[in-house]
Structures are given as C-alpha cells and as structure tokens.
VOGU-3710 file (C-alpha; in Angstrom, 3 decimals, decimal comma):
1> xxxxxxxxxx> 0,000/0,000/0,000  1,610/3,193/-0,907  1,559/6,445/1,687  1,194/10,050/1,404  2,596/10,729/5,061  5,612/8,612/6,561  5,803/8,574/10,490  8,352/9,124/12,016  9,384/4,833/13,207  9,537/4,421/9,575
11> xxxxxxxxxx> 11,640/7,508/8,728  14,298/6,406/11,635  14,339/2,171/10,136  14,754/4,263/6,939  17,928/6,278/8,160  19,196/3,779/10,059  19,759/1,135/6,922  21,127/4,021/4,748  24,594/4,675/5,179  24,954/8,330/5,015
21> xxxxxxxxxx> 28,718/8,269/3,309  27,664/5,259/0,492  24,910/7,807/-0,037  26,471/11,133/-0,149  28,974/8,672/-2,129  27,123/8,680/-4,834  26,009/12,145/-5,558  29,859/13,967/-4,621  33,636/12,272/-4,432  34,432/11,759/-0,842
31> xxxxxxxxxx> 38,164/11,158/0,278  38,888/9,203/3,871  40,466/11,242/6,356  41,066/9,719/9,658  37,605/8,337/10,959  35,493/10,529/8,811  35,688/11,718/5,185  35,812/14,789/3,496  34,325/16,458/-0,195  34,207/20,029/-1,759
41> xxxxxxxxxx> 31,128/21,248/-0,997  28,352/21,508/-3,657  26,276/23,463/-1,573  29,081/26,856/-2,521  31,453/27,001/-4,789  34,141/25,227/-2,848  37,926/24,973/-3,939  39,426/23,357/-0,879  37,058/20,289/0,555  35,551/22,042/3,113
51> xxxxxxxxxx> 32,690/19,117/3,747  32,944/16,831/6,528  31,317/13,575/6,851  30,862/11,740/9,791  30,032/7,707/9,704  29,290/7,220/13,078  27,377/10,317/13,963  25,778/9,782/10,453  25,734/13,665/9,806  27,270/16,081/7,566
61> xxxxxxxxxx> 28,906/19,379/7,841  30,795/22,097/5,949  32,556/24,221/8,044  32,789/27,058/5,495  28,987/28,206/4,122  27,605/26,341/7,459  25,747/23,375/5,326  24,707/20,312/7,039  22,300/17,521/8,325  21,704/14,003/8,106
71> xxxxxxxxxx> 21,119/11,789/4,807  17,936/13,257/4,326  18,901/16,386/4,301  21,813/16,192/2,031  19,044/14,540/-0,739  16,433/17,395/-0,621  19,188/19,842/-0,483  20,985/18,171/-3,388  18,374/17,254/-5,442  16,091/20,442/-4,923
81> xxxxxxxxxx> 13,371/17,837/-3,615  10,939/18,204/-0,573  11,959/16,405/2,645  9,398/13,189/2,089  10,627/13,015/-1,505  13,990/12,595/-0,217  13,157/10,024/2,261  11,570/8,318/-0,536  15,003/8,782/-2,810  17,219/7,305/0,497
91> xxxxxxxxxx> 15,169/4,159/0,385  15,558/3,638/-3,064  19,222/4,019/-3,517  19,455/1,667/0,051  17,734/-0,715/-1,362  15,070/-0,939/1,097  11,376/-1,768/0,002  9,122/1,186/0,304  6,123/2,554/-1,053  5,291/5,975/-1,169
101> xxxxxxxxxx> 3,156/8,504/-3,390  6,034/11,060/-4,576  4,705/14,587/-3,904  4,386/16,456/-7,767  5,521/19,977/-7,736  2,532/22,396/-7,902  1,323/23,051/-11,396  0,563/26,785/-12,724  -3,351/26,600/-12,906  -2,493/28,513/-15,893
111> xxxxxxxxxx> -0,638/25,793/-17,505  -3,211/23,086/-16,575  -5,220/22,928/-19,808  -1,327/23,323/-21,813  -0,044/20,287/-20,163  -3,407/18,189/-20,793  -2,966/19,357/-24,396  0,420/17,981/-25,196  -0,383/14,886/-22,994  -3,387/14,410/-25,255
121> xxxxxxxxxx> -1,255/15,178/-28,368  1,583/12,524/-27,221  -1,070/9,999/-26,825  -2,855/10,874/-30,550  0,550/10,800/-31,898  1,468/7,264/-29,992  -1,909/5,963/-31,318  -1,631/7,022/-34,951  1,831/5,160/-35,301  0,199/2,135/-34,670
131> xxxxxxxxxx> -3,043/2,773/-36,764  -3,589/2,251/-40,945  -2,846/5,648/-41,350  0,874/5,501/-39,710  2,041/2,054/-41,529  4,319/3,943/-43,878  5,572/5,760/-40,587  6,331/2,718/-38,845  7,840/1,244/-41,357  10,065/3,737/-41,651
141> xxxxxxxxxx> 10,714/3,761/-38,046  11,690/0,200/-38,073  13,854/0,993/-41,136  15,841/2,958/-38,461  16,368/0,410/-36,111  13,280/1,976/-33,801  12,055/-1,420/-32,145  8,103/-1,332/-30,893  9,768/-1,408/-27,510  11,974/0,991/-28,034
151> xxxxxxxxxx> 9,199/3,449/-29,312  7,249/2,978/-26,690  9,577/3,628/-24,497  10,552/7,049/-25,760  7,074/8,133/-26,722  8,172/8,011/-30,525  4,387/8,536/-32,626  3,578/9,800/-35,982  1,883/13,068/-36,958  -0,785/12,371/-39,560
161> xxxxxxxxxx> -1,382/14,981/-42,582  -4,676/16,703/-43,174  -4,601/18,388/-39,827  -5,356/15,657/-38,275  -4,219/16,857/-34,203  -6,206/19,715/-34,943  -9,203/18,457/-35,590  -8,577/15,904/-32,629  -8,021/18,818/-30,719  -11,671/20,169/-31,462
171> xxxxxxxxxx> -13,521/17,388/-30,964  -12,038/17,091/-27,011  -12,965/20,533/-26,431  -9,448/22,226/-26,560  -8,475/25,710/-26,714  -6,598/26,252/-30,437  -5,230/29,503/-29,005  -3,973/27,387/-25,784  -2,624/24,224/-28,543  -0,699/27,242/-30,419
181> xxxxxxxxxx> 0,388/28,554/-27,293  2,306/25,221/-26,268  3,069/24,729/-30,202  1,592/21,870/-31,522  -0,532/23,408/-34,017  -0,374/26,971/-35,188  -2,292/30,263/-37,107  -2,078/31,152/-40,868  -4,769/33,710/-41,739  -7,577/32,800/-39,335
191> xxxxxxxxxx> -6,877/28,443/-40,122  -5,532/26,217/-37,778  -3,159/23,804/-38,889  -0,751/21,291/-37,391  2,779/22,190/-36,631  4,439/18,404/-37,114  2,469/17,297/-39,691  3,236/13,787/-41,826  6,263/13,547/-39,502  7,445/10,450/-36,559
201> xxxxxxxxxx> 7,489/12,424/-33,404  9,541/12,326/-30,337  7,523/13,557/-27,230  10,020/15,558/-25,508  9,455/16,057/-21,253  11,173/17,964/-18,477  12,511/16,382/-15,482  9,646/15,486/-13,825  8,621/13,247/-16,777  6,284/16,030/-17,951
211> xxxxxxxxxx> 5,711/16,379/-21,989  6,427/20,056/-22,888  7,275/19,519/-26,587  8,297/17,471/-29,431  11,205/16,997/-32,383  9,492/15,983/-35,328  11,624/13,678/-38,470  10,161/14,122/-41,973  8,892/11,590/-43,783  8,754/13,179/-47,132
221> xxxxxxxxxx> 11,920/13,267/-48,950  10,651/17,236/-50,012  10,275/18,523/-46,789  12,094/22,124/-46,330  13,322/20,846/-42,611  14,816/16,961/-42,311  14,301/17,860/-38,311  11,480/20,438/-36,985  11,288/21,308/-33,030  8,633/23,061/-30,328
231> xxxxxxxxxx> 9,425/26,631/-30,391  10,544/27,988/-27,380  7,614/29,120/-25,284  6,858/29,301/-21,378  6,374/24,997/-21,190  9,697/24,501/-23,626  12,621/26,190/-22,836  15,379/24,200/-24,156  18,372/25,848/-23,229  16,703/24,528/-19,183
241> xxxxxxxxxx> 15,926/20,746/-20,648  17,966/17,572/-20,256  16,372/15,126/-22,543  15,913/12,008/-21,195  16,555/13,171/-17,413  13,181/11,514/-15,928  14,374/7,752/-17,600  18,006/7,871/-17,016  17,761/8,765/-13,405  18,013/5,178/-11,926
251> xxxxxxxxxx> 20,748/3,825/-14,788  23,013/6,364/-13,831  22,612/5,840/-10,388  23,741/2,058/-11,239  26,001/2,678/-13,510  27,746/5,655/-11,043  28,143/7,994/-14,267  25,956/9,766/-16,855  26,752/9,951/-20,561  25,733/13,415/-22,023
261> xxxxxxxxxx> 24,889/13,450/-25,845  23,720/16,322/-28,469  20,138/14,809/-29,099  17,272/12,503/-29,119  18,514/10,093/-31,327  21,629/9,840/-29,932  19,947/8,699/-26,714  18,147/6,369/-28,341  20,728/5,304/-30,226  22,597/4,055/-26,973
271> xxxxxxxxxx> 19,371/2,866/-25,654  19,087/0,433/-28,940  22,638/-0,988/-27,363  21,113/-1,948/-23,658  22,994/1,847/-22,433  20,294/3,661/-20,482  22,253/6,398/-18,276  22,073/8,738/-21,427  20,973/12,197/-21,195  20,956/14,688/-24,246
281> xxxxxxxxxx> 21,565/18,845/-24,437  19,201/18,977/-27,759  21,794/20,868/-29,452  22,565/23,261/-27,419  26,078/24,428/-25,870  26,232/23,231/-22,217  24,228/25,915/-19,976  24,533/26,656/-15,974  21,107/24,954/-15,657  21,801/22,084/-17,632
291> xxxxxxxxxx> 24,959/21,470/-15,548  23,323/21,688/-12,493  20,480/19,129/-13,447  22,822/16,645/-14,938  25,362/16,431/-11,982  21,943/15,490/-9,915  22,127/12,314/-12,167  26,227/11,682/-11,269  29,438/13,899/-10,803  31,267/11,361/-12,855
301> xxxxxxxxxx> 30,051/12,935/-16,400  30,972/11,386/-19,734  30,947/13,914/-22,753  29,816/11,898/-26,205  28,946/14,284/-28,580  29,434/13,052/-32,383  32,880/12,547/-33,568  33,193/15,259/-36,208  34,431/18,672/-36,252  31,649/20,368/-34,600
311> xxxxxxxxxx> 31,048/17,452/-31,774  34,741/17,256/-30,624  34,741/21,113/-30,274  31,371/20,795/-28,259  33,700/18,065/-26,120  36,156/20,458/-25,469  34,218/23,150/-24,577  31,864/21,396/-22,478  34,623/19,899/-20,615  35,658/23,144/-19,121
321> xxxxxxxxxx> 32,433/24,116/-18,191  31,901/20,831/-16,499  35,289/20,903/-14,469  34,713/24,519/-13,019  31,493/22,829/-11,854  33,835/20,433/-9,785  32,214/17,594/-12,158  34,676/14,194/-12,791  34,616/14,546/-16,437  35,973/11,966/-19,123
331> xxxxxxxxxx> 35,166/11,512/-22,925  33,672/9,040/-25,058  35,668/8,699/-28,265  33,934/6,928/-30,748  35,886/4,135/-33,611  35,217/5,581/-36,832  33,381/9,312/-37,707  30,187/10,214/-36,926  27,196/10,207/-34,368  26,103/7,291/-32,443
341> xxxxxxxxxx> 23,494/5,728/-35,013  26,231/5,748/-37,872  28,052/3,666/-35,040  25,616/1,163/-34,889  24,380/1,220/-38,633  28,256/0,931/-39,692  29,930/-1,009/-36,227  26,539/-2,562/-34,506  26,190/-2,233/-31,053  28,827/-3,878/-29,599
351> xxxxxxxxxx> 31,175/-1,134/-30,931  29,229/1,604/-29,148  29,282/-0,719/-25,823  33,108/-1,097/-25,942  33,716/3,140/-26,670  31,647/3,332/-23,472  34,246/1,283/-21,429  37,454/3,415/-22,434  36,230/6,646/-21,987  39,428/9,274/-22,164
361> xxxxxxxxxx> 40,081/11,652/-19,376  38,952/15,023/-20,176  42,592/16,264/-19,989  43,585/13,683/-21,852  41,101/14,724/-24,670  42,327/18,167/-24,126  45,569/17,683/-24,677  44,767/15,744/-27,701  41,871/18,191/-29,302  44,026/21,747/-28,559
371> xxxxxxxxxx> 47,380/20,229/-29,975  45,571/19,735/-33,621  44,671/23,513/-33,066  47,948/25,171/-32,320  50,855/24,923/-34,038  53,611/23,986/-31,407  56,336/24,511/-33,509  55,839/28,404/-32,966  56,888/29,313/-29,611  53,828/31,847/-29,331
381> xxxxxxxxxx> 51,030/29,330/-30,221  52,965/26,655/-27,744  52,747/29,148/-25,051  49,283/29,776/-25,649  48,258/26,245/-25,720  49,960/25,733/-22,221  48,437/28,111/-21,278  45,225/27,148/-21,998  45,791/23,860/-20,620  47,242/25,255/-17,241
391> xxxxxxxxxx> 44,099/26,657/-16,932  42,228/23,294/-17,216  44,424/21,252/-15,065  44,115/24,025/-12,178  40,431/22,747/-11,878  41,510/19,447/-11,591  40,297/19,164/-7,490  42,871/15,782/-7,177  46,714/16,768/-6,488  47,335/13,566/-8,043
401> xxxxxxxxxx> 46,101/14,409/-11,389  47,595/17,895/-10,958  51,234/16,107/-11,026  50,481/13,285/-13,589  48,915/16,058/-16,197  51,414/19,036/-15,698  54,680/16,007/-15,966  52,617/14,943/-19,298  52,594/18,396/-20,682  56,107/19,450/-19,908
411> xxxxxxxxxx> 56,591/16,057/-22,384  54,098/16,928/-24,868  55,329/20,305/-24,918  59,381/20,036/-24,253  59,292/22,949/-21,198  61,000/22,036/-17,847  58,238/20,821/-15,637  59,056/23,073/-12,735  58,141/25,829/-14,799  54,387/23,755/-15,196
421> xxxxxxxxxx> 54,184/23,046/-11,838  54,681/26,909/-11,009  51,991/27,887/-13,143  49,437/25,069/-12,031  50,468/26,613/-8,394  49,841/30,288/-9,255  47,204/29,819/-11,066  45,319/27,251/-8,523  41,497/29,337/-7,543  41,149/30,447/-4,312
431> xxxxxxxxxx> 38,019/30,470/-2,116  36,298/33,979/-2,074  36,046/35,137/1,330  33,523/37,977/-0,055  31,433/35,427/-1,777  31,294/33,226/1,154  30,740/35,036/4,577  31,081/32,764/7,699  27,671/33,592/9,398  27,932/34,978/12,660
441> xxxxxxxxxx> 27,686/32,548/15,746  24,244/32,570/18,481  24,763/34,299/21,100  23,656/32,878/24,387  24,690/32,275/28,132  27,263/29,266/28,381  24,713/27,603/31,180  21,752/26,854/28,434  23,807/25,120/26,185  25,449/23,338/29,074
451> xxxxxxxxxx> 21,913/22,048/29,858  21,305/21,426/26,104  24,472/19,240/25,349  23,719/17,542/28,824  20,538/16,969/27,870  21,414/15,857/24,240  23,547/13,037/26,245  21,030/11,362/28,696  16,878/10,898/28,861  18,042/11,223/32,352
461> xxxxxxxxxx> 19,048/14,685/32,204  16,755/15,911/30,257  13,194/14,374/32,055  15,584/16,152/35,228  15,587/19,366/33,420  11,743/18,896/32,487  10,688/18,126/36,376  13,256/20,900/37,693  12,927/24,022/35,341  11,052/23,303/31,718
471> xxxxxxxxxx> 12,262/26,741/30,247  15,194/28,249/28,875  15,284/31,797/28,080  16,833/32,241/24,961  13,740/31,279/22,154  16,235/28,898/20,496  17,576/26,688/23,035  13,830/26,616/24,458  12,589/25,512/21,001  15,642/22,788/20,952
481> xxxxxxxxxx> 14,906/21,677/24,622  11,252/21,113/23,852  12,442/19,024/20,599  14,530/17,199/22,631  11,913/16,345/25,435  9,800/15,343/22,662  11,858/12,899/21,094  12,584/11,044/24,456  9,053/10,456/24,545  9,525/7,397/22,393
491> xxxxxxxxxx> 13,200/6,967/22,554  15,777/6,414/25,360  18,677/7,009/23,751  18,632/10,620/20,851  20,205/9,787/17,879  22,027/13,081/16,043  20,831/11,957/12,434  17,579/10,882/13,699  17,031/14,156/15,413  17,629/15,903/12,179
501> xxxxxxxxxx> 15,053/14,369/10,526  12,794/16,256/13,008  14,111/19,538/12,518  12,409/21,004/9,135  13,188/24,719/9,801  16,525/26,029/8,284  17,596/28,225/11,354  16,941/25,852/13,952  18,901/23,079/11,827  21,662/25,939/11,811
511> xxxxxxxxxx> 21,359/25,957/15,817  21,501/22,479/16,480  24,933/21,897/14,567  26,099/25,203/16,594  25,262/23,323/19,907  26,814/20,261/18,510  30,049/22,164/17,745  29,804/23,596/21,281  33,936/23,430/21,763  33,148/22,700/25,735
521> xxxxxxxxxx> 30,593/19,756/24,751  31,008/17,379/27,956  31,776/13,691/27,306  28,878/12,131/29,283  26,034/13,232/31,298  27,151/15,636/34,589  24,321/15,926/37,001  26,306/18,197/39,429  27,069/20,800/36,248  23,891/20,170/34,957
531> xxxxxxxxxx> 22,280/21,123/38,500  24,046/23,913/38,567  23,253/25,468/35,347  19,424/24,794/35,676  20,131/27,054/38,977  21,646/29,668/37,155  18,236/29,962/34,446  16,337/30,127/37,662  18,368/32,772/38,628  18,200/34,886/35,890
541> xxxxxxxxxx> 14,151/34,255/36,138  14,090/35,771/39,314  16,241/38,393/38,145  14,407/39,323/35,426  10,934/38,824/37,792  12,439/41,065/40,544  13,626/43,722/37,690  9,928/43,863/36,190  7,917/44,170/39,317  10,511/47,176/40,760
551> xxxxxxxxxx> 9,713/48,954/37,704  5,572/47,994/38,538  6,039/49,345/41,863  7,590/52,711/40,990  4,456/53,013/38,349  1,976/51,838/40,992  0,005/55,041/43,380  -1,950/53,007/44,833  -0,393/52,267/48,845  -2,133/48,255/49,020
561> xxxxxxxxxx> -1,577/47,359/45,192  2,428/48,552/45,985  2,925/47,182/49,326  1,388/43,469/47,200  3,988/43,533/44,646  7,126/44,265/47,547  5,537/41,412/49,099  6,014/39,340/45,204  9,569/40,663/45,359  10,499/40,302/48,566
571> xxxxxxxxxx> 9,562/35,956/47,583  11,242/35,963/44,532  14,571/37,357/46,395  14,012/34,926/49,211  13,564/32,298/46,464  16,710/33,448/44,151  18,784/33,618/47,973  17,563/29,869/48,735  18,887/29,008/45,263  22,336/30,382/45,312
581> xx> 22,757/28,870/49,473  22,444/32,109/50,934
//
C-alpha cells in the first residue's frame, strides 16, 4: 500500500539502513580522512574540501557556508526535492522496500489545460503510429532500427497529414489559441493547422517526466526541414531541458556515471545498445542549468557528442564548463566518424558498448583536441596552448592528477616541468572570502547550552531538566529543549541523524549543529554541572521577575496594590537567595 505521510518509526528504520557516506557517495567524491571523510562542498562554490562527513554520527557538515544535516537532508538539499521526496530517494538508492506517493511539484493553474494538451497530443501521436494511417511511418521507423519497444519507451508517434491533431483537438474541447500557445498546431490567416504534420514524433518532457514539446523527423523526402522542433515558449525552454533526465535517473545511479549526448537520437541510439544512463543537451552548448540538473544524475560525467568537427569542439568546450562545476569529467571517443546511429548502422552495437568502457580523461582529450589547433612549432602558439591547458588542469580538485597532467605536458610540450608546476600553483582558484561570509555565531549564556548538550547526552538529564525548570530563556535553546523532550518520549537514547530528521526549519537546523560544535561539549552526562546550570536559568528568572515588578512598583500610586507587589519581590529574592545557598 503506498503512503502520502511517513511517520516518524519508519523515517528512523529508513535512516538507520542508509549509510549516510555510500549515499552522499554517490552524488559527490568523498576522500577518507582519519575516521570521517571529506568532499568540496556543492552546496558553494568550494575549492578546498571544506565538507565533513561523519560515519558514526551519520551527519554532515561544511565548516565554510555552514551546510549540514543528516542523509535526508543532504538529498532534498541536493536534489532540490521536498523532505518526504527525499526520504523516498534514500530508500531507493538503500535498497530498502518502500512505497510511497512522490509529492508532484505544484502546477501553474495557468498551464493546466497546456499540459493536458500535449499529454493528449503525445497519446494521438502514440496511437496514430500504430493505426492504418501511420504504416508507412512505422515502417520507416523500423527501417531505423526503432524497435516497438523501443518506441514505446521514448514516446516516438507519428503526426498524420490533413490536420489531423487539430481536428482531434476540437472534438475534445481544446483551446486552439492554448494548442498554439504550447506549439503543436499553429495560425495562418484565421486556419488552424498542425505544426508536425506527416512527420514520426519524439515527445520531448522535463525532469519530472512532464511532456512540454516534441522533435518531429520528416517523412517526405521534399520537406524544407529533415528535423522540426517546439518553439521555445513558457512549457519549452530548451536551453533549461535535459532530454531524457526523468528515464536515465536510476541507470546512472547504477552505472555511477551519466553519458551526455547532443540529441534525441543519440539517446536512443545508446538505448538500442542496452545503455540507459544517457541524457541529451538537444543541441545546445552546455548551460549553468543544464549542468546543475545533470550532476543530480552523477558527478562522474561522460561527454559523447558526435565525432566530427563540430562534436569534438562541443567536447572540449563542455569539458571546461563541467570541471569549473567540480564535475569528474571523461570523454567518449567513438571508432570511426560520426554520431552514435552511424556507429551502430556501420559497427553494430557492440562497438558503441566497448567506446563506453574506455572513456578518455577530459585532460587527456584536451591535450589531444588543442594540440591539432595550435601549431607547437611556434613558440607563441605553444605558449598559448599551455596556457590554456594550465588553466584546465588548475580545476583538476585531485593533487594527483595535478602532477600526472602538468609532468605529461612538460613532455608533450618540451618545457622544464618546474616551470608547469609553477603555473598550475599560481594559477590554482582560491576560495572567495567575499562570496562566502562565515555567518555569525548565536549568542547565548554558556549555562543553556550546558543544559542542552547535557541533555542531548542522557533521557536522564533531560526528564531532570523537564521536572526541575522546563524553560530556557533564549527562544532557540527553548525551542531545541522542547524538541529534545519530545523525542525522548519514544526513545531512550537521541540519535544526532535521527534528530535531524525532526528539525524542518533552516535556522533551527543551523542551531543544532552550533550546539553540537559547542567546543566545551562534555563527554557524558554531569548531574552536578547540569544542577548547577538549571540554577543559574532560575536565577536569571528571578532576576528578570524582581527587575519587572521594581519597575511595577515605581508606576503603581496606589499604597495596598504597591505594598502586594514588595511582598512578590520580597519571595522571589528569598527564592533566588535559597537558590544560590544564601
């Protein structure tokens, strides 16, 4: 039976079988430093690995932009989902069995009738393939290798002529202006008439698995355009799209990298050779948002774009941009010229499948692709060129590759590789201290988090701090103790990650790792110091009670209404002398 709502046992079983650094593992490199392990960041733009991550605790922290939390947290955060989305995610990639009903983003009531159009179109198109009508089409798209599974699982149809989608269209009741708004048909002179007419279609959806528009292959020899695409509009942006994104999400996860490719066919081309962890940029150079969404999939990134002029310079210059974004990146070089279906119509399959296991590093590619550029013969253009690969190796986060790729280039290059090494050095990024401002610690009294951390330690302490005082005066540490008290309710010993899971607000989160970083954090539960710090928050109680009903008095004329609230001071001194042993 699936859920909408996850309590809180099954969140803790949850955490408790997912190891937070095989997790975190598989989204970031970690390195092993003593008994935890360490990562740049991805949560700032991180240069020295500023990310700690503790096994036994089961938490993470960077000590630089202040990011951390359990596994759960490190999910949503990472993958921009909500918090029972990301439980959801944890279970998955931990194997354990559990069904829940993902929570789907909010949809713009304005786009409501746009989305049911081009779900209604994908199905039309899906259907016509497979009718009388789309024989020739199917034939075709068998021709091309397109098996019947293989189209259904891309939601590959066929556009019929004599505006056939828009009559469709009509007949359910469907805006025309809304279908031209999303693009599937459009306006000439008053008429309606379809956009992707007598053409196989290849539904096109965002990450969320959502169709938002279509590339279209002619089927007529004539046509003006072999290839025909949605224009952009506020459902398609492609410069924001990762084709493919929604299907490849659990192959890359298995495979522990994602292959990147220019377009649709190109996925499906690998697809047609069992390769599923294939995502494509439809055409586009790499863009911030593309990067971002495709290192959700895996930070080890394989570039395959086609193997002519124009895809090996789209290699090279995505490989920068991927590096900068602290991505592992390597290429795919494929055996003879072309794109991935001239692969398989010329090599089969099994030639694709073997380029995939001896991917090139992307230095090594570099090195490779800016030599046939330059002419290193000419002192100038060799300069420029190491140069230019200085600047790639600098982003290079492992000091191992640093050394291995600046001794390669002082060979490639004949210059002494001191003179490399010095220019790797100087020209190494440094963290921005502007950029990324340490925030600035809570302040509170010393005694509260004493009864916090003790409390943190031992159901004991904290059911003693319940039954002795209840309250602490700074809002914080009051919200924290009440957390705390609550969680003993059904547990006798607080986990740290498990904990977590119960704090959803950001600040409070913030708090918690503070108190946890307390530098005077006591080993094991203290009743004498903890005794003596609840005294000290009933002393400042009294103090502040005494202070506020001196300044009633003064306000009060009338002589029995004073002489009452002396009386209410005179107990609350009597009470803050019996405290302190006077």
């Amino acid at each position: 039976m699936t859920q909408s709502r996850i309590d809180d046992n099954t969140i803790e079983t949850i955490r408790k079988n997912a190891d937070i650094v095989s997790i975190i593992g598989t989204y970031i490199p970690l390195t092993k430093k003593g008994k935890n392990h360490v990562a740049l960041c991805p949560f700032h733009d991180d240069h020295n690995p500023s990310m700690s991550i503790n096994a036994t605790k089961q938490i993470y922290k960077c000590f630089v932009c202040g990011a951390g939390g359990n596994v759960f947290n490190f999910v949503a955060n990472f993958e921009k989902i909500g918090f029972l989305n990301a439980v959801a995610k944890v279970a998955s990639l931990s194997h354990q069995s559990f069904d829940y009903i993902e929570r789907k983003k909010e949809v713009d009531p304005n786009k409501v009738e746009g989305y049911k159009i081009l779900n209604e179109s994908s199905a039309f198109f899906k259907y016509q393939l497979f009718s009388v009508d789309g024989t020739h089409a199917l034939e075709y798209a068998h021709k091309r290798g397109l098996t019947d599974d293989i189209i259904h699982m891309f939601d590959i149809g066929y556009a019929p002529k004599q505006h056939a989608l828009t009559h469709f269209l009509q007949a359910k009741k469907f805006s025309l202006y809304k279908a031209k708004e999303v693009n599937v048909i459009n306006e000439y002179e008053g008429q309606f008439y379809d956009v992707f007419e007598n053409r196989l279609t290849f539904a096109i959806s965002n990450d969320d698995g959502q169709v938002v528009g279509y590339s279209a292959r002619a089927l007529d020899a004539q046509a003006t355009s072999k290839y025909i695409n949605t224009n952009t509009n506020d459902y398609y942006v492609k410069s924001d799209l990762v084709y493919n994104f929604h299907r490849a999400k659990d192959a890359a996860r298995k495979a522990g990298h994602i292959i990147v490719v220019e377009g649709v066919m190109d996925v499906i081309a690998f697809a047609r050779a069992n390769i599923f962890n294939v995502v494509a940029t439809l055409g586009t150079a790499l863009t911030a948002t593309q990067i971002e969404k495709i290192k959700r999939l895996s930070y080890n990134i394989v570039l395959a774009y086609d193997n002519d002029d124009a895809g090996q310079a789209a290699n090279y210059k995505a490989l920068s941009l991927l590096l900068k974004a602290k991505a592992n990146v390597s290429v795919l070089q494929y055996p003879i010229s072309g794109d991935p279906d001239d692969i398989i119509a010329k090599e089969g399959t099994k030639a694709l499948t073997q380029a995939c296991e001896q991917p090139f590093h992307a230095i090594e590619f570099a090195f490779k692709y800016a030599a046939s550029l330059y002419n290193l013969g000419v002192y100038q253009q060799k300069k420029t060129y190491m140069l230019a690969m200085v600047d790639l190796i600098k982003l290079l986060s492992d000091s191992v590759d640093r050394k291995h790729f600046s001794d390669l280039l002082s060979k490639i290059i004949d210059i002494d590789v001191s003179e490399i090494y010095k220019a790797v050095s100087n020209a190494k990024p440094q963290p921005s201290t502007i950029a990324i401002a340490k925030r600035q610690p809570f302040i509170l009294p010393s005694y509260e988090i004493e009864i916090l951390t003790q409390m943190l330690l031992s159901k004991e302490a904290a059911y003693y701090f319940r039954d002795q005082c209840g309250f602490l005066n700074d809002p914080m540490a009051n919200q924290l103790a009440l957390r705390i008290l609550s969680y003993y309710r059904e547990h006798d010993v607080l986990e740290i990650a498990d904990m977590l899971s119960r704090i959803n607000d950001e600040e409070q989160q913030r708090f918690f790792f503070w108190v946890l970083d307390w530098p005077l954090f006591p080993k094991s539960y203290n009743p004498v110091s903890l005794d003596e710090s609840i005294i000290r928050v009933k002393t400042k109680m009294l103090d502040d009670k005494i202070k506020q009903l001196r300044q009633k008095s003064m306000l009060i004329q009338d002589q029995d209404e004073k002489l009452s609230v002396v009386a209410e001071m005179i107990v609350a001194q009597k009470e803050k002398d019996r405290l302190n042993g006077k």
